[in-house]
Phi, psi and omega in degrees: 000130189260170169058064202271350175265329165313304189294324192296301210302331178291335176291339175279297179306008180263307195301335174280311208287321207291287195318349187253012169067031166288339187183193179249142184307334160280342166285327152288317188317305184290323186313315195279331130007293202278316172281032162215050185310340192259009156328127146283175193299320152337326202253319201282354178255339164336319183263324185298314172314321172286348168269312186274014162276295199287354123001301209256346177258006201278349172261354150285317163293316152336288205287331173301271190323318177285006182274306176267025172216146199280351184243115218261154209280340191288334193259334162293139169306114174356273166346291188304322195305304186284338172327282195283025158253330163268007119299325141282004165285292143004298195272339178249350202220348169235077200318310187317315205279122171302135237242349192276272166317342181278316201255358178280322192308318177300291191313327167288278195332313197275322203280312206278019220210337183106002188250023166338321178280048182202309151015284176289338177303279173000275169344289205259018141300309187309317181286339186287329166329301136333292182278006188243027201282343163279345182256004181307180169197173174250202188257155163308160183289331178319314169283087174273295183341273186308320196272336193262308162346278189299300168327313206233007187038048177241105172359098183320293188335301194307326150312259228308330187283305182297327161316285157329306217219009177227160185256134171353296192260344150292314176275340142334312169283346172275329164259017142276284220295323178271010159272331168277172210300159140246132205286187172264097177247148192239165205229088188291127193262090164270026154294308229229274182275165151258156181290323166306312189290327150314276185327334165266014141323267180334309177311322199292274208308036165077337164299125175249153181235166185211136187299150190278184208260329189241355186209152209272357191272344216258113158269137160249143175255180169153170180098350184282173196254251184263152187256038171274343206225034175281121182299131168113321183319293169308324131011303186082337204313318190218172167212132179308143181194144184264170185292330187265328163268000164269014184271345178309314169340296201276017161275355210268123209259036177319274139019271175312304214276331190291320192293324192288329185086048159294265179353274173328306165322344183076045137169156195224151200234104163253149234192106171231117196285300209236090201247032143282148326308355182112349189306300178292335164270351157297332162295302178284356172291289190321305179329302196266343147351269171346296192282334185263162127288170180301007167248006167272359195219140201235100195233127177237120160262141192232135169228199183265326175230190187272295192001286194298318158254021157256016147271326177295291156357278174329277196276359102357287192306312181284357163255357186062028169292128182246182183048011178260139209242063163303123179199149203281146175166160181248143167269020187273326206250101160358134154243093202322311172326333193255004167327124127087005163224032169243142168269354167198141177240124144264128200209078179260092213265174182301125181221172180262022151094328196304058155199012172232075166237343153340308188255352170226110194287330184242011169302335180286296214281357199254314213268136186245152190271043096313346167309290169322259196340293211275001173272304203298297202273310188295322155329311165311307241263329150312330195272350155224039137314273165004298188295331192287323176298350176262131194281093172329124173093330146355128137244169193246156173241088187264157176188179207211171161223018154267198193197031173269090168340306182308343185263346171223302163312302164310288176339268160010270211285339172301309178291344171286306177279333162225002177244029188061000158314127173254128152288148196224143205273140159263011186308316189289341194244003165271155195287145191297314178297230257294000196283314176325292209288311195285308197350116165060053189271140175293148199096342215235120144242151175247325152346294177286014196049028146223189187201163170226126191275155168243137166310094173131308154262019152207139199261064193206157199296175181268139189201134183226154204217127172217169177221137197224169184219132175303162147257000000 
């Protein structure tokens, strides 16, 4: 590997910025990526791997390193604090590297960082790390709270919350599962290709793919570089989407609105409240395409900032979806025009994350349980806009990508009791393997309309979904 004090050094400034709260690890992570493009592929996964272990390990490594060291981890100067956590991650999670290279590499760091008076502090953790490296331990099992925390480096609340709302050996497999790789699934823009004719695009070029597990539409990819630079990408052919948030679609009430006499009518009106980055409303353009023609349908996508909507722009452009209609709005704030006139609100709302902690490494570390609550009312305050915004006989598609009942099941039923929502059963329109896969899963009535994929029993990030009808 070449330029191997570069790479640790940029892994260490990603990792300091992340513990000071500068930002989310995947938005560094992707900055730096970019600005330091002539990194070979070699340096470039070196590094990624090494933020996002030690990341996805820190409260384990944390609890290891204070067994040998006189200075508790809590207490070190940032810098140093990650020094030695992506330095013993290193020493437990990355065999090629030499244990030798590990503690020079640290040492040089710490000296070019300005901490020469640390240097030796540095040093002799690592070595006490290295020869007692067999006598670490976690707390006994006994201590499930301190044992599952530590096993799986996950935050105590988030256990207690998972405890509270799971049964034991179901959240124990869900934080195994969110220690593994998770894959890359792309959403094939079957406007422009078929999906066969992609994947074997992709194949030339050395990629290997595999077909999604529930939907006929999804490739997982790897082995890849930049994915700007994945044949097709430029293109428009595909777009990233995990698999569990493209199972949403097929909640998607194409059909039904044709039956209410949307459709007949000349024209059908969606509504997507909060639709950065586009995935889901580009999917439902695509859907209801197929059945309608395109000039029957009137799609407003919406987000909160220009930010936010010129990634729907953007991937709009590159995918060559028209006629979709962007605009900046907050969705907390009523839009009296849109009373009483969409015939379907998608409403894929701000949540607390818990079912993407697999793939953002540092959502445990950021989400506080006051947190819940006050996400749990800003979902109302959207949902019920939302309801308002419906057409008698309308429906909403709510979803969410955590996995915090309140947030999601509950939710259901507050709009069912209380905003005149009816549920309607989806048993009939999800692909028959996950209908299988879901059977008698915690989250999941399909009778009631929604479901939750869980991490670990199903093999895609966590997401629950529901589908309601205005009365």
């Amino acid at each position: 590997m070449t330029n191997q004090v570069n790479v640790r050094g940029l892994a260490l400034e990603t990792l300091t910025e992340v513990d000071r709260g500068y930002g989310y690890a995947s938005d560094i992570i992707r900055d730096t990526l970019r600005n330091y493009q002539y990194l070979d592929k070699k340096d470039r996964a070196f590094y990624t791997r090494l933020c996002q272990g030690t990341l996805e390990y820190r409260i384990r490594l944390d609890y290891m390193i204070n067994q040998v060291s006189n200075t508790p981890m809590k207490k070190c100067k940032p810098y140093i604090r990650n020094l030695l956590r992506m330095s013993l991650y290193q020493l437990l999670y990355m065999d090629r590297v030499s244990k030798q290279a590990v503690c020079n590499e640290a040492v040089k760091l710490a000296k070019k960082k300005g901490f020469q008076n640390l240097s030796g502090f540095v040093n002799g953790v690592l070595r006490n790390l290295i020869r007692k490296k067999e006598q670490l331990i976690v707390p006994p099992e006994s201590d499930r709270i301190a044992y599952l925390s530590v096993m799986y480096s996950m935050p105590e609340h988030i256990v207690r919350w998972f405890l509270d709302w799971y049964p034991e050996n179901l959240a124990e497999t869900m934080f195994q599962r969110f220690l593994e790789k998770s894959p890359t699934c792309i959403r094939v823009n079957q406007e422009r290709i078929g999906v066969d004719e992609l994947r074997e695009m992709i194949e030339q070029a050395g990629i290997r793919t595999v077909p999604g597990l529930y939907c006929d539409n999804i490739l997982r990819i790897d082995d890849y570089n930049y994915m700007n630079r994945v044949p097709g990408y430029k293109e428009g052919y595909f777009t990233v989407q995990d698999e569990s948030s493209c199972l949403q679609g097929y909640l998607l009430p194409i059909m039904e609105l044709r039956r209410i006499g949307s459709a007949r009518a000349g024209e059908i009106r969606i509504l997507d409240l909060c639709a950065s980055p586009g995935g889901k409303v580009m999917h439902a353009a695509e859907r209801f395409s197929r059945e309608l023609e395109g000039d029957s349908l009137i799609i407003t996508a919406r987000d909160i900032s220009e930010h936010k909507i010129d990634r729907i722009r953007e991937n709009l452009d590159r995918l060559g979806y028209e006629g979709i209609r962007t605009e900046i709005r907050d969705a907390l704030q009523f839009d009296p025009s849109m009373e009483h006139n969409q015939d379907l609100v998608i409403a894929d709302l701000p949540c607390s994350g818990l079912g993407v902690m697999g793939r953002k490494k540092d959502i445990k570390y950021h989400i506080k349980p006051e947190q819940l609550w006050e996400l749990e009312e800003l979902q109302r305050g959207i949902l019920r806009n939302a309801v308002r915004y419906l057409k008698r006989g309308g429906y909403l598609i709510y979803s969410t990508c955590t996995l915090n009942p309140g947030e999601n099941e509950k939710q259901v039923m507050w709009m069912r009791d209380e905003l005149g929502m009816m549920t309607e059963s989806i048993r009939q329109v999800l692909p028959e393997k996950l209908i299988k896969d879901l059977d008698g899963q915690p989250g999941t009535d399909l009778d009631q309309g929604y479901c939750t994929i869980l991490p670990g029993l199903q093999d895609c990030d966590g997401f629950f979904m529901a589908k309601l009808r205005y009365q």
